[in-house]
LOLUMVO-236926 format. One line per 3 residues: number of its first residue (from 1); their letters; for each residue z, y, x of N, C-alpha, C. Coordinates in steps of 0.2 Angstrom, whole numbers, padded with zeros to 4 digits, m for minus. Atoms other than C-alpha are relative to their C-alpha. Example, Ala and Ser with C-alpha at 12.3 -4.5 7.8 and 13.67 -1.06 7.14 Angstrom:
<rs>
1	AS	0000/m0006/0004/0039/m0022/0062/0000/0006/0004  m0001/m0006/m0004/0036/m0005/0068/0003/0005/m0004
</rs>
This chain:
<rs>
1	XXX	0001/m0006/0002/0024/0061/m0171/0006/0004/m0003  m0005/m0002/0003/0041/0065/m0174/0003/0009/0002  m0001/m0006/0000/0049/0082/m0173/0007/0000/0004
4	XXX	m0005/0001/m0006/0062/0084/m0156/0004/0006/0000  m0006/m0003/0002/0079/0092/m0164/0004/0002/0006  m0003/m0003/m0005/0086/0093/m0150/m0002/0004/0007
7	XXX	0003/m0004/m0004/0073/0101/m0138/0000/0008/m0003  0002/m0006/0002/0070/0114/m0151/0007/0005/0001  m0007/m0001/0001/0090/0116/m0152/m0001/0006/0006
10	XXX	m0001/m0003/m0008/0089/0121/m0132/m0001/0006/0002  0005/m0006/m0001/0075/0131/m0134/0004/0007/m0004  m0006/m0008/0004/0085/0143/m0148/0005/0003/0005
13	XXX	m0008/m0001/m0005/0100/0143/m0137/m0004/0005/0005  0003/m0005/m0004/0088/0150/m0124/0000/0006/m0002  0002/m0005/0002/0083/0164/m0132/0005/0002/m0004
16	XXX	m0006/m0002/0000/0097/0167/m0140/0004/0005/0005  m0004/m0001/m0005/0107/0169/m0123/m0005/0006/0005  0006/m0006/m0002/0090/0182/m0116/0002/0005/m0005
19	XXX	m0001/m0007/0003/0092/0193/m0131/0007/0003/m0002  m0006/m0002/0000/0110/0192/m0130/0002/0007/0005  0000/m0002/m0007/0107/0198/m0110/m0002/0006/m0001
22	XXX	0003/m0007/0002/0095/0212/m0117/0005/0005/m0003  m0003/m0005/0003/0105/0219/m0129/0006/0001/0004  m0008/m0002/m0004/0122/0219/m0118/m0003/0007/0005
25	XXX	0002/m0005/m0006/0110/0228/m0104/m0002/0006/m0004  0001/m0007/0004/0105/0241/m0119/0004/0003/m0001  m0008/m0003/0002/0122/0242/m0124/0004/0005/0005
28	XXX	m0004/m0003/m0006/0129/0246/m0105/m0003/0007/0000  0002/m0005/0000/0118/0260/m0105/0002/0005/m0002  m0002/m0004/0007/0126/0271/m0120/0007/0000/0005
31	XXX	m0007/m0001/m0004/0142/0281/m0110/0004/m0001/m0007  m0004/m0001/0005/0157/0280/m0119/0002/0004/m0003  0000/m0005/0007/0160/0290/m0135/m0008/0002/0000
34	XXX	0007/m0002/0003/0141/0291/m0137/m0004/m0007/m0005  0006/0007/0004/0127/0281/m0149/m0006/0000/0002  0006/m0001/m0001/0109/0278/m0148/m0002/0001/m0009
37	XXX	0002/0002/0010/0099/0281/m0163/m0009/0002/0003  0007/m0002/m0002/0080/0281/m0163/m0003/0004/m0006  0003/m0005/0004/0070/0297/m0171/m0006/0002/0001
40	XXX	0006/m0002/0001/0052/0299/m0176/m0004/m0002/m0007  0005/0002/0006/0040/0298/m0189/m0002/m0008/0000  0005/0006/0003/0028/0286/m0185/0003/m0004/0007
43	XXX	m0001/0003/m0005/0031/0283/m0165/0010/0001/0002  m0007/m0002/m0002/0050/0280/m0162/0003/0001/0007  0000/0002/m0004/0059/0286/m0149/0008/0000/0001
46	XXX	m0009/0002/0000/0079/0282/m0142/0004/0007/0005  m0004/m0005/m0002/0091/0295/m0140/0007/m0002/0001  m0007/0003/0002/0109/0294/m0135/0002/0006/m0001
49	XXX	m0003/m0008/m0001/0120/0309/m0141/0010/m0004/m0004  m0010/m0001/0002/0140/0312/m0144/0003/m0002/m0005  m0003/0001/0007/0149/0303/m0158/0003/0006/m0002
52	XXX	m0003/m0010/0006/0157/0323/m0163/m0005/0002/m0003  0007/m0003/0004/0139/0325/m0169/0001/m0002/m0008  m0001/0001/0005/0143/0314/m0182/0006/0004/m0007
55	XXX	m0002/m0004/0002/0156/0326/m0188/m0003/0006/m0002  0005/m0009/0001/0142/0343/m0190/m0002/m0004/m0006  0005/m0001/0008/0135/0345/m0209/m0007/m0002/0003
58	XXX	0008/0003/m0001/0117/0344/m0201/m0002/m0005/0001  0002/0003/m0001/0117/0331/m0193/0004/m0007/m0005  0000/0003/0007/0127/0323/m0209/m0007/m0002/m0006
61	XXX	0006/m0002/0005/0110/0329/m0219/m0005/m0005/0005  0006/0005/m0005/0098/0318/m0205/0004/m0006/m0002  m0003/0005/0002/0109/0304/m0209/0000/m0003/m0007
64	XXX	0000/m0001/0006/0109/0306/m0226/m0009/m0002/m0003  0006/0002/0001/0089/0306/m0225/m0002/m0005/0002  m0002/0010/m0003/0092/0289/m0216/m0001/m0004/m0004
67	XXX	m0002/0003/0006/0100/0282/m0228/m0006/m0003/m0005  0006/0002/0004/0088/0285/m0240/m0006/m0003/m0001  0009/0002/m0001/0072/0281/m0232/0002/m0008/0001
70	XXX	0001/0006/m0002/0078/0266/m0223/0007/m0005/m0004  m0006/0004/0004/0096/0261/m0234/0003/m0002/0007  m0005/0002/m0007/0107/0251/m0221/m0003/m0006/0003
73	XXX	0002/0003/m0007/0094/0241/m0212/m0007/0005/0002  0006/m0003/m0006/0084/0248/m0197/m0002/m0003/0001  0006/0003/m0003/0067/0243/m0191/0002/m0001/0007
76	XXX	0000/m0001/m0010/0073/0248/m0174/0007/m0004/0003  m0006/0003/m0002/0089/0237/m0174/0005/0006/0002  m0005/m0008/m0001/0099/0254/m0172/m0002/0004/m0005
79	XXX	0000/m0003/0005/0101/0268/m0181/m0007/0003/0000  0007/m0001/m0003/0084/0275/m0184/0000/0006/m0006  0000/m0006/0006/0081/0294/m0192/m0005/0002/m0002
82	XXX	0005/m0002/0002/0067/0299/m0199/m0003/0007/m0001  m0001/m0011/m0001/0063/0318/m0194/m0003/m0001/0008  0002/0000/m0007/0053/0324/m0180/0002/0000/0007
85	XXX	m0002/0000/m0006/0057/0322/m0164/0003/0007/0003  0001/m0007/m0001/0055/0342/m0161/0007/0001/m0003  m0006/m0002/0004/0069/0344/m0177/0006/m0002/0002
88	XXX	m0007/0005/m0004/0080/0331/m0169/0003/0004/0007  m0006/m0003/m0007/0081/0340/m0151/0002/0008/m0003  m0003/m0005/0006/0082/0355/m0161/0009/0002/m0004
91	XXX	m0008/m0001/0004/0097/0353/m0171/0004/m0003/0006  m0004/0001/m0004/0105/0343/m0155/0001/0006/0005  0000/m0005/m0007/0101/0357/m0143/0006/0007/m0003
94	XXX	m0003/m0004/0006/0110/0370/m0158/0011/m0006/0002  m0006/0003/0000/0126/0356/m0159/0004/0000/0006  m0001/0000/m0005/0126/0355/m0141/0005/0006/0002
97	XX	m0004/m0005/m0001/0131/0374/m0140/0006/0002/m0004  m0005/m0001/0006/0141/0374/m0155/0006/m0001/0004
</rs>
């Protein structure tokens, strides 16, 4: 009834090397010079938009209510903003034309 160290070893490694595979396929997805961040209250959802966004005061101020609610760890393993979904395409659709 011993405990097989080295089965469990393999087993980690698996799964390991699957959510490796996942994240790399999430990653591909994001063109270059863009991020994902996921935005909603209660139900989250994933956006990708332009790292220059990061340079606007606004979306500075959404980041900023990040910070606070969630400090520097995300539930959602990415950045995650807390503000409606509505306010978010809102102010991107505004930066957009800027």
């Amino acid at each position: 009834m011993g405990v097989h160290l080295p089965s469990m070893a393999l087993k980690a490694k698996q799964i390991f090397k699957l959510h490796s595979l996942v994240t790399r396929n999430q990653l591909s997805s994001i063109p270059k010079g863009h991020f994902a961040v996921y935005v909603g209250q209660t139900e989250k959802k994933r956006f990708v938009v332009p790292v220059s966004y990061l340079n606007h005061p606004s979306f500075q101020e959404l980041l900023s209510s990040a910070e606070e609610e969630f400090g520097f760890s995300h539930p959602m393993g990415g950045l995650t903003i807390p503000c409606k979904e509505s306010t978010f395409i809102n102010l991107t659709s505004r930066l957009t034309n800027y």
